[in-house]
C-alpha positions in Angstrom: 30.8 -2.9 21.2 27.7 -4.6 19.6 24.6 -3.7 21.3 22.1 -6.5 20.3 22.6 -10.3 20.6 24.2 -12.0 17.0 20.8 -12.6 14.8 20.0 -16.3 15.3 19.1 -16.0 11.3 22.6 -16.1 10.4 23.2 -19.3 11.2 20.5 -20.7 9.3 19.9 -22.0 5.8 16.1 -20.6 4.9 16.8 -17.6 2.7 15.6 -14.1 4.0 12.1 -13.8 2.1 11.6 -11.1 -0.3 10.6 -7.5 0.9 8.6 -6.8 -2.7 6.9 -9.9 -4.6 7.2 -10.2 -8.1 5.5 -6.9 -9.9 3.7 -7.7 -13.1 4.1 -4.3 -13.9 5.5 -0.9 -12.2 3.0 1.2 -10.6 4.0 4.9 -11.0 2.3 8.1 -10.1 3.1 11.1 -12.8 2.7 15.0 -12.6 1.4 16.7 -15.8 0.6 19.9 -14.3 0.6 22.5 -17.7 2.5 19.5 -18.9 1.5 18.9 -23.2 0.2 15.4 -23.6 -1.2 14.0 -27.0 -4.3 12.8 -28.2 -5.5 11.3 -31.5 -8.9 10.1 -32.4 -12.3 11.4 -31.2 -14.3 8.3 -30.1 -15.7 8.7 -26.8 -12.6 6.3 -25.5 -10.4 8.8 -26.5 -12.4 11.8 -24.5 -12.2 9.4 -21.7 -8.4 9.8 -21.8 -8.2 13.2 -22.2 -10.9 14.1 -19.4 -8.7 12.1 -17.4 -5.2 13.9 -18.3 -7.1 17.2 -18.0 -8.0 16.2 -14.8 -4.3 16.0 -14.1 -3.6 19.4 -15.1 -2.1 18.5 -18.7 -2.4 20.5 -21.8 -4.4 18.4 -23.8 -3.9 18.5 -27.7 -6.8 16.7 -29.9 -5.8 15.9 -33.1 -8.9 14.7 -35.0 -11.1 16.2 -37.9 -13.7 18.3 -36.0 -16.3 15.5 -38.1 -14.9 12.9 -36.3 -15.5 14.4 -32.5 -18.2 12.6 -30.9 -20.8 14.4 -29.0 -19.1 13.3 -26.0 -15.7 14.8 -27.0 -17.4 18.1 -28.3 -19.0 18.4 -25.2 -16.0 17.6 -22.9 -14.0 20.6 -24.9 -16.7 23.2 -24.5 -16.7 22.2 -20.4 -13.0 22.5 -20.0 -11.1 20.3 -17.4 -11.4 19.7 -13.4 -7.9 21.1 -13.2 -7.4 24.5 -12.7 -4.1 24.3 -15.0 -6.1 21.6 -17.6 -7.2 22.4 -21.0 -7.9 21.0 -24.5 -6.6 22.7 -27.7 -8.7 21.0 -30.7 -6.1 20.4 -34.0 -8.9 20.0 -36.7 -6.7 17.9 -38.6 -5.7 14.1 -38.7 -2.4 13.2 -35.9 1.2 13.1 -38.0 4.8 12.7 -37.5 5.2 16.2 -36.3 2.9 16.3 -33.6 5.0 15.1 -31.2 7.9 16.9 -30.0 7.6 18.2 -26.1 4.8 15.8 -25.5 5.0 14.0 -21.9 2.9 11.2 -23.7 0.9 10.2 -26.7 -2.5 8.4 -27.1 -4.0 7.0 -29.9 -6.9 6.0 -30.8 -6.5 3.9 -34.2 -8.8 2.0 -36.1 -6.3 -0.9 -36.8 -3.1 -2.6 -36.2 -1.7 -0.8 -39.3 -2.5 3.0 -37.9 -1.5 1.7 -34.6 1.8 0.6 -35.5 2.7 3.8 -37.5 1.2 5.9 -34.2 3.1 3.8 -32.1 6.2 3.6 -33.6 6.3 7.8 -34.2 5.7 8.6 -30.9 8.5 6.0 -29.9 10.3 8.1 -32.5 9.7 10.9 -31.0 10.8 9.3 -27.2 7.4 10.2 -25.9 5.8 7.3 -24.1 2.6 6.0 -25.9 -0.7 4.0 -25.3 -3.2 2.5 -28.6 -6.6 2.5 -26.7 -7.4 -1.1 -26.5 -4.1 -2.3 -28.5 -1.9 -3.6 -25.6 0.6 -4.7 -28.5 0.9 -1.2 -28.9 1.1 0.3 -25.3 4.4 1.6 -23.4 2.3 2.0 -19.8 -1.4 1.1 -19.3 -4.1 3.2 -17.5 -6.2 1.1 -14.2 -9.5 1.7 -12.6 -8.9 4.5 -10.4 -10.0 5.7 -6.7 -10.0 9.2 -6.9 -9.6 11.3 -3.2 -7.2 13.6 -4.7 -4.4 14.3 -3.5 -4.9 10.7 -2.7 -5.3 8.4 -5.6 -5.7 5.0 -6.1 -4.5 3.1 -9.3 -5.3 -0.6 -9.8 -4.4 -2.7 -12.3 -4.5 -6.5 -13.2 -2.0 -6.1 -16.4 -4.8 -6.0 -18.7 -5.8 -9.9 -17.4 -9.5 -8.9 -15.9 -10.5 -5.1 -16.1 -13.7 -6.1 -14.7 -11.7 -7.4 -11.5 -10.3 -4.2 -11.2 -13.6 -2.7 -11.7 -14.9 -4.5 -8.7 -12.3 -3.6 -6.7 -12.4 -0.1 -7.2 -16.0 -0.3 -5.9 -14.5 -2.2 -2.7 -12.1 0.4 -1.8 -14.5 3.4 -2.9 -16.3 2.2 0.2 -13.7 1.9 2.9 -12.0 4.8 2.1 -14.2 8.0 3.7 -14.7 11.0 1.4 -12.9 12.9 4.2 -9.4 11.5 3.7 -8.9 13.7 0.9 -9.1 16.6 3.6 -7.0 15.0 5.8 -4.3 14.4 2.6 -4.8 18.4 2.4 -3.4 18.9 5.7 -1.0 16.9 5.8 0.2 18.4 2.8 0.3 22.0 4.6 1.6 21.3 8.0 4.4 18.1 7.0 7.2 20.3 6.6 6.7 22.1 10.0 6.2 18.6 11.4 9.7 17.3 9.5 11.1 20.4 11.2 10.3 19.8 14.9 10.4 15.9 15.1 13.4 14.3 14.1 12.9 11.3 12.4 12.3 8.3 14.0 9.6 7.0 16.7 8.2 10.2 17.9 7.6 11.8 13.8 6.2 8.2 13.0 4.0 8.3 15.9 2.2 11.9 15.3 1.8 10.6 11.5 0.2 7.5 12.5 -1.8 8.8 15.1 -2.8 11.3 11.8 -3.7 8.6 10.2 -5.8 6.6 12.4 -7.9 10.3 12.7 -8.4 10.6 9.0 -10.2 6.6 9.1 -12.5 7.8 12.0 -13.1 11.8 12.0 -14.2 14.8 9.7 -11.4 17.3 10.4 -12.6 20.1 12.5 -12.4 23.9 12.0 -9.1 24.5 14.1 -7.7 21.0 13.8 -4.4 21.8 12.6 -3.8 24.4 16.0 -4.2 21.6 17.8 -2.2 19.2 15.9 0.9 21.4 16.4 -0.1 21.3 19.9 0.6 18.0 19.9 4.0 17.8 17.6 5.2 19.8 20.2 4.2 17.4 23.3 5.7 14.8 21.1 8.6 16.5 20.5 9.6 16.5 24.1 12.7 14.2 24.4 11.3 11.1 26.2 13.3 7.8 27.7 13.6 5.6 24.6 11.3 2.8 25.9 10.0 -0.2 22.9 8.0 -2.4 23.5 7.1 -5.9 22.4 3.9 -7.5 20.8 3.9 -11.1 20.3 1.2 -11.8 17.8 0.0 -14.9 16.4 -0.1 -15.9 12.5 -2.7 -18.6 13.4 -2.6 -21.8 11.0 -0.7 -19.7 8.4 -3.2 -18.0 5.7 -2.3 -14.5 5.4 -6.1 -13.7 4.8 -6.7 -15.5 8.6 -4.8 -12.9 10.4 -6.9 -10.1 12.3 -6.4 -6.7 12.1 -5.1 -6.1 15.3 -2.4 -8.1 14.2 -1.8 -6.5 10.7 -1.9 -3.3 12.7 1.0 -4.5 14.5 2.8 -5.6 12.0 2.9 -2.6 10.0 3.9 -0.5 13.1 7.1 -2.6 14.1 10.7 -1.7 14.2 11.8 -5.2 14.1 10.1 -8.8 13.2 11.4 -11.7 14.9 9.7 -14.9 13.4 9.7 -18.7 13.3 10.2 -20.7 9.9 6.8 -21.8 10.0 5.6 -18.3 8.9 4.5 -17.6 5.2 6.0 -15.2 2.9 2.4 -13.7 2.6 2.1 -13.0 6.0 5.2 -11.6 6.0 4.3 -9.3 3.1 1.8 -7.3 5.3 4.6 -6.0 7.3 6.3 -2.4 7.4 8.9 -2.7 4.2 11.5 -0.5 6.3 11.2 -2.9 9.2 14.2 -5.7 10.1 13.3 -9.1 9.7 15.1 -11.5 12.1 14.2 -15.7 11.3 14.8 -17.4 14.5 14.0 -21.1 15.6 11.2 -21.7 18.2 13.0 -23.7 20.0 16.7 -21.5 20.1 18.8 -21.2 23.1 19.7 -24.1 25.6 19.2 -27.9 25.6 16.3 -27.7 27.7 14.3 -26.2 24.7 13.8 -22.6 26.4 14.3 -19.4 24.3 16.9 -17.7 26.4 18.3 -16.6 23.0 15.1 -15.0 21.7 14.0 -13.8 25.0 16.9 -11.7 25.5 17.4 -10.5 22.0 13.4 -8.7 22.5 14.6 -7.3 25.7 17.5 -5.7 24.4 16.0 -4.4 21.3 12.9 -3.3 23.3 15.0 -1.4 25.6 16.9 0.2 22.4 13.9 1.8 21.9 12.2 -0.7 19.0 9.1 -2.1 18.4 9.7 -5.4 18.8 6.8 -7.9 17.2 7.0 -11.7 17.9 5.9 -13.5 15.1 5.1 -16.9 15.5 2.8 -19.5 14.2 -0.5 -20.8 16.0 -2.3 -18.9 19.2 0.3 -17.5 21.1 -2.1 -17.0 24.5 -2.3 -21.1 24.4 1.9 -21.3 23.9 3.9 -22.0 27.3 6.5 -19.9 25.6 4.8 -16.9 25.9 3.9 -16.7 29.2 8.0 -17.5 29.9 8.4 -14.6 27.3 6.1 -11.9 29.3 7.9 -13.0 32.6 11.4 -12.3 31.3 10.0 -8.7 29.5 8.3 -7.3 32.3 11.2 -7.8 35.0 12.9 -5.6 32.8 9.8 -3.1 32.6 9.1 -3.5 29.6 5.4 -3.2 28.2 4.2 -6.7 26.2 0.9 -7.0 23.7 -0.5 -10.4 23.0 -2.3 -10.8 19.6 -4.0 -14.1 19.6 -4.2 -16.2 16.5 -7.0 -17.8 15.1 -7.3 -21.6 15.6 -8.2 -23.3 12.8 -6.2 -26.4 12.4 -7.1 -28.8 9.3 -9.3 -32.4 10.2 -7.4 -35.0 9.0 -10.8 -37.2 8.4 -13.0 -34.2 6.9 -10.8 -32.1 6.0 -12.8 -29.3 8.5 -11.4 -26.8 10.1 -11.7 -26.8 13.9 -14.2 -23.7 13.6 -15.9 -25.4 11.0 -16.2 -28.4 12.8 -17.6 -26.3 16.3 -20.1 -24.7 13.3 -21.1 -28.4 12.3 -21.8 -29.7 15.7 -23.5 -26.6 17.0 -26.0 -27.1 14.3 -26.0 -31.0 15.1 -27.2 -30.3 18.5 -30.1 -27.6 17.0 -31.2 -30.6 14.8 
């Protein structure tokens, strides 16, 4: 016996949107712990790469003529890399054919298309994957501007359109992200399989982890913090009534980029998405990938335009246990819907959120948004 009310989506003709937008390329994260990697030329480009893979723990082999090292390079070798397991082993001898065998990658630095193309196709030869510094005719994967709180990195890439873009926002998210996150990352990493262990998966695991989460964005991590942590996987770990709740939250005129954080916040905690046709792909893009998406109309359910159908499919997921977000386009706290909606939740007991959107509906005349507008004559009246 089903559960939960038939989705009103499947009677509808606007396709499901997308859970992923289109990719220009794949972004992959790759181990090369004591891991050989390949490296020819010894510009200071090319000691840029292989500080970088040392970092990563590889085994770094330089082929270049010791001549050809720059200062740079020489001084790089003599340092050693930030990995414990990283190191460089200098071939004083030009790259070749042979070089290649074992290698998890190859990167060249050539001085034109000619050596690029015999460097490239050897390596491809060889099956290693391969990357001509500044060739991108010549490169299997590229490298972006990275964010480095390791173990949590952050890669970002524009496919080669505008490094400097990526540049500048590497310097945006070097500044939101606190230094002591990479702590927090370290714990996590030494207490997640005791948490997997006592919290099955579901709501109570996902609520210790988020609860993590919002601690690494507003603390330093204390000595003792992970004693108490457990103490707390094990209060969660109590069995509790499966209770959900419901937050209705408004997408405002639209614009992904209007929507406030309290609202992002809860879409990226929800079980299940209900949402009218007026809402955008983009906004729908911010949500939780794992959670359901259910398109509904805003005016479902009988003649009389109410939304018996909607209201009683968030009561009966809510009661299921799920988060349960309302997604629906405008202000919801200015919507006669809503205050039907919270009526019909809370006789059943059940706990409702109400994220306002933002108002800011287009002038037909000027074109001015309703805040602009406020702005305009506030400033009028100053004058």
């Amino acid at each position: 016996m089903d559960v939960l009310p038939r989705p009103l989506s499947d009677t509808l003709s606007r396709p499901q949107p997308q859970r992923v937008a289109a990719l220009a390329t794949l972004p992959l994260f790759w181990p090369l712990s004591r891991k050989p990697v390949v490296i020819a030329g010894g510009s200071d480009a090319a000691a840029w790469k292989a500080e970088l893979l040392a970092a990563c723990g590889a085994e770094v082999h330089v082929y270049a003529p010791r001549a050809d090292l720059s200062d740079t390079f020489l001084g790089l070798i003599a340092r050693g890399g930030a990995h414990a397991c990283g190191r460089f082993i200098h071939h004083d001898a030009v790259w070749h054919d042979g070089i290649f065998h074992g290698a998890a990658m190859a990167i060249g630095d050539c001085e034109d298309d000619r050596d690029a193309q015999a460097f490239f196709e050897a390596a491809r030869a060889a099956g290693v994957a391969v990357n001509v510094i500044d060739r991108p005719a010549f490169c299997q994967f590229q490298f972006g501007s990275i964010v480095n709180r390791s173990p949590v990195v952050v890669a970002i890439s524009t496919d080669g359109a505008a490094p400097i873009l990526a540049q500048a926002i590497r310097r945006r998210i070097e500044t939101l992200l606190p230094p002591a996150v990479k702590h927090w990352a370290t714990i996590a990493r030494a207490i997640r399989e005791r948490v997997n262990s006592h919290l099955k998966a579901g709501a109570a695991r996902r609520v210790f982890w988020e609860r993590f989460a919002d601690r690494a964005f507003l603390e330093t991590p204390e000595e003792g913090v992970e004693t108490r942590l457990m103490g707390e996987m094990d209060r969660l770990s109590t069995p509790l009534p499966a209770i959900g709740r419901v937050t209705i939250v408004g997408a405002g005129p639209g614009d992904a980029e209007l929507l406030t954080l309290k609202a992002v916040r809860a879409l990226q905690a929800a079980d299940v998405i209900l949402f009218d046709g007026l809402i955008s792909d983009d906004v729908l893009e911010l949500a939780r990938r794992e959670a359901k998406r259910i398109l509904i109309r805003p005016d479902a359910g009988r003649r009389d335009g109410s939304h018996d159908d909607s209201h009683n499919m968030m009561v009966a997921l809510a009661k299921a246990g799920k988060r349960v977000v309302r997604l629906q386009s405008g202000d919801p706290s200015i919507d006669a819907g809503t205050t039907e909606a919270i009526t019909r939740l809370e006789n059943h007991g059940l706990r409702v959120e109400i994220v306002p959107g933002i108002r800011a509906e287009p002038s037909r005349r000027s074109g001015q948004t309703s805040i602009e507008k406020d702005e305009a004559a506030a400033a009028a009246e100053v004058a």
